[in-house]
VODRENSE-70526 format. One record per residue (C-alpha): x, y, z; residue in one letter. Coordinates in steps of 0.05 Angstrom, whole numbers, padded with zeros to 5 digits, always signed. Each point is the difference from the previous one (the first is absolute). Example, Ala and Ser with C-alpha at 12.3 -4.5 7.8 and 13.67 -1.06 7.14 Angstrom:
2
+00246-00090+00156A;+00027+00069-00013S;
***
This chain:
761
+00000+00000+00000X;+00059+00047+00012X;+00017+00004-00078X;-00069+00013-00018X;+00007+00071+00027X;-00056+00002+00032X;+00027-00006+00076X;+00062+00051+00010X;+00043+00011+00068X;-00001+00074+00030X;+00003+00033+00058X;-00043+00059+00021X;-00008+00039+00066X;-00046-00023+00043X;-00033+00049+00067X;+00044+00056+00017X;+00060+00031-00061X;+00051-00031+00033X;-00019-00073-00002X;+00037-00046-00046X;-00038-00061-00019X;+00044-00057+00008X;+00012-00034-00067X;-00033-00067-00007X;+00044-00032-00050X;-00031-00067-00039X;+00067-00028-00012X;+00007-00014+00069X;-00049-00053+00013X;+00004-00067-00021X;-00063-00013-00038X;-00030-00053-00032X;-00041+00005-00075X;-00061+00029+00016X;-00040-00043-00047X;-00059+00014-00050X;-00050+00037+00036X;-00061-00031+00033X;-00051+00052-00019X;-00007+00003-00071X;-00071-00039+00011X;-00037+00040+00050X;-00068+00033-00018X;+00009+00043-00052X;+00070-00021-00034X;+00065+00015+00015X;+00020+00021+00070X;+00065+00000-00002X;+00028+00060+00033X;+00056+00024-00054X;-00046-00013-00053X;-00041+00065+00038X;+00048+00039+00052X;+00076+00031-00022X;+00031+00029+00067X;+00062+00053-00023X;+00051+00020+00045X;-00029+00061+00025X;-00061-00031+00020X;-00035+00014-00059X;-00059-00055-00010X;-00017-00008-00073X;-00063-00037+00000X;-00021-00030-00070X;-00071+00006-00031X;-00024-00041-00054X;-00061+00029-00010X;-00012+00057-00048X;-00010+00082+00036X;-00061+00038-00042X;-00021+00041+00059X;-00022-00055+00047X;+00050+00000+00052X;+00026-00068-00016X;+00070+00026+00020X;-00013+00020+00060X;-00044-00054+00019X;+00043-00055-00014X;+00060+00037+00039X;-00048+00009+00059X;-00007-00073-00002X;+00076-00018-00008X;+00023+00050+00047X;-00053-00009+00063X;+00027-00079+00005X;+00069+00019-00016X;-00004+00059+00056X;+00034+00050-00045X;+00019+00066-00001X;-00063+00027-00043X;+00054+00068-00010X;+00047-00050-00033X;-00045-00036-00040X;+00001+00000-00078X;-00033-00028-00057X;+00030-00043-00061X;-00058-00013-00056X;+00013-00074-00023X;+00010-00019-00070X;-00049-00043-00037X;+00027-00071+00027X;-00045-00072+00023X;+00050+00003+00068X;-00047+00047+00019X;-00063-00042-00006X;-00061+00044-00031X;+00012+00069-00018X;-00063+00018-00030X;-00028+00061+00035X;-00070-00008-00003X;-00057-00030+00026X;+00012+00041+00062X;+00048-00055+00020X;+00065+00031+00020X;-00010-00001+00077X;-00047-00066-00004X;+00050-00037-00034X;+00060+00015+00038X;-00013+00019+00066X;+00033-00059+00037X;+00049-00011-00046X;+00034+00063+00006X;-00014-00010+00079X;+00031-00057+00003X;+00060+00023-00040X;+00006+00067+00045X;+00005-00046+00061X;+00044-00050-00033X;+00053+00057-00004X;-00013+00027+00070X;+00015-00063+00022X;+00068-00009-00030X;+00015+00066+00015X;-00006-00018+00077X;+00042-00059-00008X;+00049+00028-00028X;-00003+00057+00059X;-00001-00058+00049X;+00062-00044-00035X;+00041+00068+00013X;-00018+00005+00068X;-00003-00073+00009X;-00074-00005+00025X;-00060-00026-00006X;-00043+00033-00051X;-00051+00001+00059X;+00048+00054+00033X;-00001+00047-00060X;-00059+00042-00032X;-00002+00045-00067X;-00040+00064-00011X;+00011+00058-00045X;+00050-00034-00038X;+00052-00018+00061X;+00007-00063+00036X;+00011+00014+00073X;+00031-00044+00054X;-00054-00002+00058X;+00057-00016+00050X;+00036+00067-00007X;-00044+00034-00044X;+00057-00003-00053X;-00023+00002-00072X;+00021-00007-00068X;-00033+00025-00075X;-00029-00048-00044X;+00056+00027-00050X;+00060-00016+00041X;-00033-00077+00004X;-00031-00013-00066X;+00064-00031-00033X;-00002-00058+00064X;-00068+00001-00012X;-00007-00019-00062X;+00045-00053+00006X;-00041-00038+00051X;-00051-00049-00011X;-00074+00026-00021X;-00053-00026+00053X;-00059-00042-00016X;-00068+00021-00001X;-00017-00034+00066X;+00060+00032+00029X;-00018+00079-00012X;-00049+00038+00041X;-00050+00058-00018X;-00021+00056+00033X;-00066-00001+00034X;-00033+00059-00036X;+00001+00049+00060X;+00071-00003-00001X;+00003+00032-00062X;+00046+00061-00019X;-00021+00012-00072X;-00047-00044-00014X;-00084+00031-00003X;+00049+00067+00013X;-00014+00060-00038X;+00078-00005-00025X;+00028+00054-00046X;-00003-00022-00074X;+00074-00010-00037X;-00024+00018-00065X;-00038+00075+00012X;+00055+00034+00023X;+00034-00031-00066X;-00049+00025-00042X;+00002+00072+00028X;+00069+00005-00018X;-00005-00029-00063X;+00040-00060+00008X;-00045-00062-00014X;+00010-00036-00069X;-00067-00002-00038X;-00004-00044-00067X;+00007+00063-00035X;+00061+00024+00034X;+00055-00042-00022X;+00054+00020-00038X;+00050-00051-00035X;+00071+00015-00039X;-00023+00004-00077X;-00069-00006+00009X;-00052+00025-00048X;-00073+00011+00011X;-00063-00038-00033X;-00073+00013-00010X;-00051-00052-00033X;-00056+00015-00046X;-00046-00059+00012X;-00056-00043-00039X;-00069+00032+00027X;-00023-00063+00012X;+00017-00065+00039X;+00033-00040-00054X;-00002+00044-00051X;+00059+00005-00047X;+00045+00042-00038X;-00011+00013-00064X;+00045+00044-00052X;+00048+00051+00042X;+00023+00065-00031X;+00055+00034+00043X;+00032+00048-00048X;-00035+00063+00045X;+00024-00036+00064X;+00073-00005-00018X;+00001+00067-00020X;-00013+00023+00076X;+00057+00027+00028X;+00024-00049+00050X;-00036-00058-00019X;+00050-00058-00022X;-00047-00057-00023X;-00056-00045-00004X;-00008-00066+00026X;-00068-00049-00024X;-00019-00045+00057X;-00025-00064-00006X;-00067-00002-00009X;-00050-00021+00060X;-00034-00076-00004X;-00050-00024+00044X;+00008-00012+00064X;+00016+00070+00017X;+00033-00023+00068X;+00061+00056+00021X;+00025-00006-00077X;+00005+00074-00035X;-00051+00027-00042X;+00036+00004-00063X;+00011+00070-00041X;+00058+00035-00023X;+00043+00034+00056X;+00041+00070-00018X;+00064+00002+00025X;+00030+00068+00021X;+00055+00041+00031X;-00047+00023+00054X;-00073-00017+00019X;-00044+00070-00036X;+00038-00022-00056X;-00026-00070-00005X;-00069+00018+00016X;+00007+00058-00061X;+00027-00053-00040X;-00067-00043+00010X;-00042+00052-00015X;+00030+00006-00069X;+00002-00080-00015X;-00052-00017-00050X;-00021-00073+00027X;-00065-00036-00038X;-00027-00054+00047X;-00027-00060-00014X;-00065-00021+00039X;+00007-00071+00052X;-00056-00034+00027X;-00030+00058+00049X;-00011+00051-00053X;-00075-00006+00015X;-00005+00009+00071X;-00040+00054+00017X;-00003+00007+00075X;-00072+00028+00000X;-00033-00052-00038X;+00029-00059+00034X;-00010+00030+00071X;-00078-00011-00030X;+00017-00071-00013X;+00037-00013+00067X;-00062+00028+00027X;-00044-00040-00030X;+00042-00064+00020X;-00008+00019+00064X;-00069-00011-00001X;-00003-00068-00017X;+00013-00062+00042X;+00083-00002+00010X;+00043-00052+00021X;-00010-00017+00084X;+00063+00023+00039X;-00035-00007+00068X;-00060-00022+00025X;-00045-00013+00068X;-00063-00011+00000X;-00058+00001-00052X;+00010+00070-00027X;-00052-00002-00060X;-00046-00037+00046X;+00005+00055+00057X;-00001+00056-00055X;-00056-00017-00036X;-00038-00005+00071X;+00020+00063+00030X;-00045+00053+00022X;+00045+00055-00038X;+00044-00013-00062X;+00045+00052-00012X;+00061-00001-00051X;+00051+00053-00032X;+00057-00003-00051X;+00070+00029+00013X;+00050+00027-00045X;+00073+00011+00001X;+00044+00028-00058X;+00064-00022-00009X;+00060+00044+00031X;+00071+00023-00008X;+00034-00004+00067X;+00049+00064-00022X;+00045+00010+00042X;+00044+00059+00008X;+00060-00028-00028X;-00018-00027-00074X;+00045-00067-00011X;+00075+00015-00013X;+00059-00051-00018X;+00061-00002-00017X;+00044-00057-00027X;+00076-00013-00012X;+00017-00059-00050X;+00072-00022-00010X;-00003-00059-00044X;-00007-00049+00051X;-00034+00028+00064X;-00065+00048+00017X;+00004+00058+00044X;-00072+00032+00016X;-00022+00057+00044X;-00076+00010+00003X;-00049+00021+00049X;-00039-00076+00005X;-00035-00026+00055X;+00032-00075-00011X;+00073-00009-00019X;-00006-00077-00004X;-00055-00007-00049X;+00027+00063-00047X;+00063-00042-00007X;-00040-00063-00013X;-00030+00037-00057X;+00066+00027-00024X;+00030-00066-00005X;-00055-00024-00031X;-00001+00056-00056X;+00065+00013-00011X;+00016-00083+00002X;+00059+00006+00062X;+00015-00032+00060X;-00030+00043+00057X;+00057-00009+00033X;+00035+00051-00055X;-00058+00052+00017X;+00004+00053+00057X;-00054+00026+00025X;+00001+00069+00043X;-00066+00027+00030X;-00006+00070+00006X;-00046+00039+00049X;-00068+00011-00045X;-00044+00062+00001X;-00063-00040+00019X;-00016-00064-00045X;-00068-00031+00026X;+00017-00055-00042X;+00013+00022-00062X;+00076-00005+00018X;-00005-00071+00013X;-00003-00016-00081X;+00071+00016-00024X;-00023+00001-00070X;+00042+00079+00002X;+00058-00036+00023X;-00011-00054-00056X;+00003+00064-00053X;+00067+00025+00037X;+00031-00067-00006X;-00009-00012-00080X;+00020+00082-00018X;+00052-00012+00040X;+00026-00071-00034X;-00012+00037-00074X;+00031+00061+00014X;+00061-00026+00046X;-00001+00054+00048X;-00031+00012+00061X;-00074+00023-00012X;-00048+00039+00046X;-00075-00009-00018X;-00052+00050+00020X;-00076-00006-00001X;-00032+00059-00002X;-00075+00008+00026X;-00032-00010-00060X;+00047-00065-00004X;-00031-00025+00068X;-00065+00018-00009X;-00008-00027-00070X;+00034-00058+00006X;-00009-00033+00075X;-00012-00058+00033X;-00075+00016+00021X;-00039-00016+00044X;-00056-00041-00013X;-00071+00029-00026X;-00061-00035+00043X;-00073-00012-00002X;-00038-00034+00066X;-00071-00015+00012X;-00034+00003+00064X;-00065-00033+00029X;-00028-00007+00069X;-00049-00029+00033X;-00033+00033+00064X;-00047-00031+00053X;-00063+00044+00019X;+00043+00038+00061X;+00047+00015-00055X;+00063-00051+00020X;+00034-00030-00067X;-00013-00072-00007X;+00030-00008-00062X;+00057+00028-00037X;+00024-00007-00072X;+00071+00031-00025X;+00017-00001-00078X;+00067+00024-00028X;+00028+00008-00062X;+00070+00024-00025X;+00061-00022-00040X;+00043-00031+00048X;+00071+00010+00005X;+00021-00056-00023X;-00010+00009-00073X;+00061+00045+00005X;+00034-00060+00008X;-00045-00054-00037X;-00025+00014-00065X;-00085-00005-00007X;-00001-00003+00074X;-00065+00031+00027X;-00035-00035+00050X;+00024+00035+00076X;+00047-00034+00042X;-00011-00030+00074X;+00062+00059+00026X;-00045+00052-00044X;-00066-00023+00033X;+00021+00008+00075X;+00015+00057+00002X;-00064+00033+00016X;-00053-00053-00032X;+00007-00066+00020X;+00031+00012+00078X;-00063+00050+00006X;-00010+00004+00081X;-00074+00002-00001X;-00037-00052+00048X;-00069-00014-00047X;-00033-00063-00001X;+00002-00006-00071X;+00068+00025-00041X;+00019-00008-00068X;+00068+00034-00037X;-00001-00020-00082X;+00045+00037-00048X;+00002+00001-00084X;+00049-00001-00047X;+00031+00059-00037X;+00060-00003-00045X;+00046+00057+00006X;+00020+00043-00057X;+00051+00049+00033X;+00061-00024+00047X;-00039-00005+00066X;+00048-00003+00056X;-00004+00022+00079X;-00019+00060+00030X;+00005+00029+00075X;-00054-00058+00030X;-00015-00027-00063X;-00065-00031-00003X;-00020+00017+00064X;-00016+00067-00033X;-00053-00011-00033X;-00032-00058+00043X;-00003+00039+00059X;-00032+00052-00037X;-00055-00047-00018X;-00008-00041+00074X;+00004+00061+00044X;-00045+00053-00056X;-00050-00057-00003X;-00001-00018+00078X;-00021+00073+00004X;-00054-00015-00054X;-00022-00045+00046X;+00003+00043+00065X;-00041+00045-00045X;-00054-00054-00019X;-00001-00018+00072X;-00013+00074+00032X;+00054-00015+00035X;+00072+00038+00027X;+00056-00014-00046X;+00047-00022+00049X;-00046-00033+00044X;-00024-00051-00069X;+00072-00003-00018X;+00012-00033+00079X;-00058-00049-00012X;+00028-00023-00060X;+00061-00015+00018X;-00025-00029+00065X;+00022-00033+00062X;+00087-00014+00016X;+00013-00052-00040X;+00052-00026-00044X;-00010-00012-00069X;+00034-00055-00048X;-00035+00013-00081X;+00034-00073-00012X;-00058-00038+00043X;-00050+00039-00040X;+00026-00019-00080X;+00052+00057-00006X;+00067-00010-00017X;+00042+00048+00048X;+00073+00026+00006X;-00010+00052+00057X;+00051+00036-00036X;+00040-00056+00001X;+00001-00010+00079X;-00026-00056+00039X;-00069+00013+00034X;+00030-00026+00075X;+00046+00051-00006X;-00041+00065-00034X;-00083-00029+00011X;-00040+00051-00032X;-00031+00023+00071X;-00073+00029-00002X;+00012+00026+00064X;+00067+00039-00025X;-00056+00031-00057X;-00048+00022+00052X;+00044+00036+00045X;+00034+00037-00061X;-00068+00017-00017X;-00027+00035+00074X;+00068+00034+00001X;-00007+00038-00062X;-00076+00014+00009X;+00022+00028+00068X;+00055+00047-00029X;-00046+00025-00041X;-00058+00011+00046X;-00050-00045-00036X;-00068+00017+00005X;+00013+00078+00012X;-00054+00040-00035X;+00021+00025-00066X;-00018+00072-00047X;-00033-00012-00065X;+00054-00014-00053X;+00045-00043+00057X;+00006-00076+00009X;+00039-00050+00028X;+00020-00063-00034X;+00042-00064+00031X;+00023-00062-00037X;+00045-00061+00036X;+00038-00044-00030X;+00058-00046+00021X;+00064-00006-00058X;+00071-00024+00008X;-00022-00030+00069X;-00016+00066+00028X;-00066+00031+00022X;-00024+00064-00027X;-00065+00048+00019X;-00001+00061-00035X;-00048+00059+00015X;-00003+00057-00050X;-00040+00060+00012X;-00025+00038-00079X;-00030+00071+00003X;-00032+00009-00070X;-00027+00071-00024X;-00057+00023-00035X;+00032-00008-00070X;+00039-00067+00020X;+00060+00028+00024X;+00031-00055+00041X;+00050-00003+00057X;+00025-00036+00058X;+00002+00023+00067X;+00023-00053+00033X;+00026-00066-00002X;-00002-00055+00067X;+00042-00065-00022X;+00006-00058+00057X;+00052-00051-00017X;+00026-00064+00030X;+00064-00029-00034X;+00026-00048+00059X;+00064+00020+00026X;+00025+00065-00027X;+00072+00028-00010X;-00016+00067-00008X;-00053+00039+00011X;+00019+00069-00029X;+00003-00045-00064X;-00065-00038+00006X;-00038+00063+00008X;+00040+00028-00066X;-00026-00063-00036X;-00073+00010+00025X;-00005+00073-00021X;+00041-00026-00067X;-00045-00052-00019X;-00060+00030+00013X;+00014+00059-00037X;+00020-00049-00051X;-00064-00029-00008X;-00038+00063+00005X;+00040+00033-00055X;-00023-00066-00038X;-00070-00003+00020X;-00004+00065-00014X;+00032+00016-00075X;+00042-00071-00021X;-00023-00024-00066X;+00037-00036-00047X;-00034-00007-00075X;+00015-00022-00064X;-00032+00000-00071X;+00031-00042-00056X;+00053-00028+00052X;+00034+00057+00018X;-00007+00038+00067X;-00034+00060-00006X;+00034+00035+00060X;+00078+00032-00010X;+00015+00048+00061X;-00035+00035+00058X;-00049+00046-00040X;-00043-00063-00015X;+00025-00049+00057X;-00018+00037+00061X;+00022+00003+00072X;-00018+00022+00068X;+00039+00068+00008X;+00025+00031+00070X;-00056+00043+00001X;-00055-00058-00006X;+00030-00046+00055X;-00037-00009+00062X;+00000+00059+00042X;+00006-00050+00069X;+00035-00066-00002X;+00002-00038+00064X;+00020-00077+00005X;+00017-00032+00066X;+00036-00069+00000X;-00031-00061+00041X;+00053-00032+00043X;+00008-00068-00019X;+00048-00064+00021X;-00021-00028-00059X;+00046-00014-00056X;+00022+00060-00049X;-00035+00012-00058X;-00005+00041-00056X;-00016+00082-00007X;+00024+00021-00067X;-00068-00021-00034X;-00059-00018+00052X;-00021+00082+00003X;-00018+00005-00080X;-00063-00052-00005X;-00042+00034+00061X;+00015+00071-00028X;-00048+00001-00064X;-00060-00043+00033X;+00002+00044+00063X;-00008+00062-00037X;-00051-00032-00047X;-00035-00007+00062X;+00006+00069+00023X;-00021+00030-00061X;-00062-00041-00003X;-00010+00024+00084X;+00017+00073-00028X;-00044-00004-00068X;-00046-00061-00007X;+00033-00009-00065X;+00030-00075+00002X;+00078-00004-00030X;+00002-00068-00044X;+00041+00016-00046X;+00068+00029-00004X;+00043+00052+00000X;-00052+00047+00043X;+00022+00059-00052X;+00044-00023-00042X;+00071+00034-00035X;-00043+00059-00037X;-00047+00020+00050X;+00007+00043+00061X;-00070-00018+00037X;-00048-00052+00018X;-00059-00012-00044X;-00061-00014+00039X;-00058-00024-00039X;-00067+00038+00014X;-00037-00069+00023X;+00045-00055+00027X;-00035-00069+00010X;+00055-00027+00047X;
***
């Protein structure tokens, strides 16, 4: 371990200036190998402490994180982790960003996973260290381990209160033998330093002074700069190219035709011609001057409109059973009240700030690549796979992103980088530009549900019916594919939380005919829009309180397993003993919220309040949203009351930040996101026709308070978005009488509501 670099010997001062920390030199013990380590098999991967930890001489602790930064917090998280079992010096504490490499495990920051899926892990390996750490302290003083104790990165003798810094004993250290599993101890949570601490973040005060690498910022010896001009549609193709006007831009140095796109569209590039330049405005001048002529593929007659009618329409009709208790036709066809709706959900862009950036360094034999992607593993698997090289001859170097909500987790941009960059033989920067990412995304997925219930004569639902349609994500990946998959269909339809005597989820099929891919909660989005806008309907049908109906539906503290009931179930890929979807969790989010936001106050003409709840990534969500709507549909938000339970947290300031995040999010969404397209091609190209929530619209109030919870972590980046549009659904029906079934609420071109004169909700 001592030539790895990765343990060095120092000495620093230690107490008062004119203590000398006695040098613990390595070379003077006798040691035996160490051996391979024990904890490359403990939940969640790798364990191994110098896969994670670096100690320096000064006592500089360079903890490593695999997962991708885009604004989350992940490195500060996963140093809060590291650094509360390790007892470090949180002043002394920096952070490496790992390359794209399978010693890691998974890398793939999404899903809302990064905490979940490596909470012991990094634990363990934070202890691991401390642990060797205080033998080596103790083989120096020849003790007992027992006799010595580390905190704040020092290793003190409890006999005479002597101590010495983790850098003066990481070389010994890391020559000793790793401890087993069984052998480490954890903290007991209230012994925690950092840990569910509001701890500084490591990458703001970076950003303030400009010194965070974005995808966009990198800068290589030679390198020239790239834009792509694009088929409109999803496998169309290239047709006759004319670049005599491009070339004749000052700066621009070439063109280079890319390969043209075949189903499946998986991470591959879209095809086009790219122009190659001396600087990025001259690249994108050069593309406006190439003459291209396109050739149509097999999408050129989607129209977005017309088959959101068809989707519609399939929604309607008898779908394929994904869940089922009970005799729901029986029970509907029996009930006292029938009441039914259809929802609508366009598809979206997830735009983040930061359009996709890469840049890619070919020498003949190996591939260099920058890029701002959420997951370094799978954007080399696709490079190899392209470009027909060992992996092992591909680096992979994740830069901090701007935002990504998904779309950063398809590396098709880094795809485009790597073949310019093979053609050209120099190192080659390529920039999207907004009318790049909105045009040409990964979207999210366009849905149509139908709704029935069935109500007994004191208004209680004894029957409920839940149809959804939408291209799944899979035929990204599989060509044809369109009927939803079980991972698509719990989240939000078939794990529904409602405790009615007779339940039935169905979905239909739709093929896709633009790249769908994963957005910020993915299809959570639109089912909770349906189940908690339609629980309402209910509520409504019943004369009863919103919140009170939403209680009774989802009934007494229970646990729920879909799988006894016909559903297939991941629970996010965890196991149900571990992360049971809890009823009782639900409920309590639920009375929190209401009670934030004074539920049940009296409320002017033109004011309501809406709430939706909803449980994603394993957490629990009720959201409260308070509309004020004026006399010629002027909307705004006064307030917004978000309860959430996410099991053990690591940091609150940064759970909060994800709350108000997401939830603007999915306002801003709900509110204007629309993604269409006539004859194939999106319609939308920039911010004047694909709107969002500006400062001056965002919720005037935002309060969330965190439930304390023993329970295992779980995930915040996504669970906010999917309550946010049905909740202020709701309170725009409570404010207007005019029922939200359809969205966006307003849309990119409009500026108000538009309230029919008679509504029949």
């Amino acid at each position: 371990m001592t030539g790895s670099g990765l343990f060095v010997l120092g000495v620093t001062l230690a107490g008062c200036s004119n203590y000398v920390e006695p040098d613990v030199d390595a070379n003077a013990f006798d040691l035996p190998e160490a051996g391979p380590s024990p904890l490359t098999e403990v939940k969640g991967g790798d364990a191994t402490p110098t896969l994670w930890i670096a100690i320096e001489e000064d006592g500089t602790v360079k903890i490593t994180c695999h997962r991708s930064e885009m604004g989350q917090q992940v490195w500060t998280s996963m140093a809060q982790i590291v650094a509360d079992e390790l007892d470090a010096d949180w002043d002394n504490v920096e952070i490496v960003q790992a390359e794209g490499h399978e010693r890691y495990g998974d890398q793939n920051t999404d899903g809302s996973r990064s905490v979940r899926y490596n909470f012991h892990r990094l634990r363990i390996a934070g202890a691991a260290m401390k642990q060797m750490l205080i033998g080596a302290a103790a083989m120096y003083w020849e003790l007992d381990p027992a006799q010595c104790s580390a905190a704040e990165g020092k290793v003190s003798n409890d006999q005479n209160s002597d101590t010495l810094s983790y850098g003066n004993l990481a070389e010994l250290a890391g020559r000793l033998q790793i401890p087993a599993e069984d052998e480490i101890t954890l903290k007991q949570p209230d012994e925690w330093r950092f840990i569910n601490k509001e701890v500084p973040s490591l990458t703001i005060p970076k950003l303030v002074k400009g010194e965070g690498t974005f995808g966009i910022d990198v800068d290589r010896p030679n390198m020239v700069y790239a834009v792509v001009a694009r088929p409109p549609q999803v496998f169309g193709r290239t047709g006759s190219v004319d670049d005599a006007a491009t070339l004749e831009v000052p700066g621009v140095l070439r063109t280079v035709r890319l390969p043209d796109a075949r189903p499946p569209a998986v991470f591959n590039a879209m095809g086009g011609v790219a122009v190659v330049a001396e600087d990025t405005w001259a690249a994108i001048e050069g593309r406006n001057a190439l003459a291209v002529t396109w050739r149509d593929g097999p999408n050129a007659g989607y129209d977005s409109e017309s088959y959101g009618e068809a989707m519609k329409a399939t929604a309607r009709r008898r779908g394929t059973m994904r869940r089922s208790r009970g005799d729901t036709a029986s029970a509907l066809s029996s009930a006292a009240t029938r009441i039914e709706a259809e929802y609508y959900a366009p598809h979206l862009s997830q735009s983040p700030m930061e359009p996709p950036a890469a840049t890619a360094e070919w020498d003949g034999d190996t591939l260099t690549c920058w890029a701002c992607v959420q997951d370094p593993q799978s954007t080399r698997n696709v490079l190899a796979e392209v470009l027909g090289i060992d992996k092992e001859n591909i680096t992979v170097n994740a830069t901090w992103l701007g935002g990504a909500f998904g779309r950063k987790s398809k590396p098709d941009f880094v795809v485009e980088a790597a073949l310019i960059a093979k053609e050209v033989g120099r190192p080659v920067k390529v920039t999207w530009t907004r009318e790049d990412e909105v045009a040409h995304g990964f979207y999210h997925s366009v849905s149509a549900q139908f709704c029935e219930a069935g109500l007994d004569e004191e208004g209680n639902c004894t029957a409920y019916l839940h149809r959804t349609v939408f291209p799944p994500i899979a035929s990204t990946f599989v060509d044809g594919m369109a009927t939803p998959t079980d991972g698509e269909m719990g989240l939000g339809a078939t794990d529904v939380p409602f405790a009615v005597p007779n339940l039935r989820v169905e979905s239909g099929d739709a093929k896709g005919h633009l790249r769908i891919g994963w957005l910020r909660s993915v299809s959570n989005i639109y089912h909770a829009f349906a189940v908690q806008s339609f629980a309402a309907e209910m509520a409504h049908a019943a004369g009863r309180d919103q919140k009170d109906y939403l209680l009774d539906l989802i009934g007494a503290d229970r646990k729920i397993d879909p799988g006894t009931e016909g559903a297939t179930y991941s629970n996010y890929d965890a196991s149900l003993e571990e992360y049971p979807i809890e009823t009782a969790r639900l409920r309590n989010v639920v009375n929190i919220a209401a009670n934030m936001a004074d539920w049940g106050r009296d409320m002017p003409d033109g004011r309501g309040l809406g709430i939706a709840a909803h449980r994603s990534f394993l957490s629990y969500i009720a959201t409260v949203i308070e509309v004020a709507v004026g006399e010629n549909g002027e909307l705004s938000i006064p307030g917004v009351w978000l309860a959430v339970d996410a099991g053990t947290v690591i940091n609150p300031r940064h759970v909060r930040a994800q709350m108000e995040g997401g939830t603007i999010y999915g306002l801003s969404n709900a509110l204007y996101g629309e993604i269409t397209a006539r004859g194939g091609a999106v319609v939308q190209d920039n911010f004047p026709s694909w709107r969002l929530m500006r400062m001056g619209e965002a919720p005037r109030a935002f309060e969330v308070e965190i439930v304390r919870s023993n329970a295992p972590p779980a995930g915040v980046g996504e669970p906010a978005t999917p309550p946010a549009a049905p909740a202020l659904a709701n309170a725009i029906f409570n404010a207007t009488g005019h029922r939200i079934r359809t969205l966006p609420i307003i849309g990119a071109q409009g500026s108000r509501l538009t309230i029919p004169q008679t509504d029949n909700a």
